[in-house]
N, C-alpha and C positions, 0 to 999 in steps of 0.2 A: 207183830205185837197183837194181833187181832184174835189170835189162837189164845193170848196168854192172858186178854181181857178176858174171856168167855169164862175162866174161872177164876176170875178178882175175886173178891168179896165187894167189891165197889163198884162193879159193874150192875147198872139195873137196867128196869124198864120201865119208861116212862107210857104210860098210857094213853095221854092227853095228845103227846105227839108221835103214837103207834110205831116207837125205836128203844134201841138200848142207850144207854150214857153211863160215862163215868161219874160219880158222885164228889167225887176227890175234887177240894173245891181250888184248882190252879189257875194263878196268874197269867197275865199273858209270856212273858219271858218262860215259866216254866214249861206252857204248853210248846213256845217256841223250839226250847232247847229237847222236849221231847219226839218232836217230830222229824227234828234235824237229824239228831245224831243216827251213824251210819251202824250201828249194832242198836235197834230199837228194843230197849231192855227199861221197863215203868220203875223206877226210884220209887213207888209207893205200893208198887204189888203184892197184895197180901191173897194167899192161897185159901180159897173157898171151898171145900170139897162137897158133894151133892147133897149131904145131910147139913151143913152147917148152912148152905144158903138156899135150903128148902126150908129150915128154923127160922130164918129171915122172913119170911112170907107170912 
């Protein structure tokens, strides 16, 4: 799933604490059920491409 963050659109960088995070704002159960399951595939994954989240910035 780590590959398929790197071009979320919800994927950032937080500067404050020098990492990436997801923006997507999930509950705990949600975060639970996505870490669990055994085909780790993000229910919120929206595709970034390097112009639309270089637009972001």
């Amino acid at each position: 799933m780590e590959n398929e963050c790197e071009t979320c659109w919800y994927y950032d960088y937080d500067e404050e604490y020098d990492e990436y995070y997801c923006k997507m704002d999930l509950d705990e159960d949600e975060v639970y059920r996505l870490y669990t399951n055994p085909k780790p595939h993000c229910p919120y994954y929206r595709q970034g491409d390097d112009y639309t989240l270089a637009r972001r910035q």
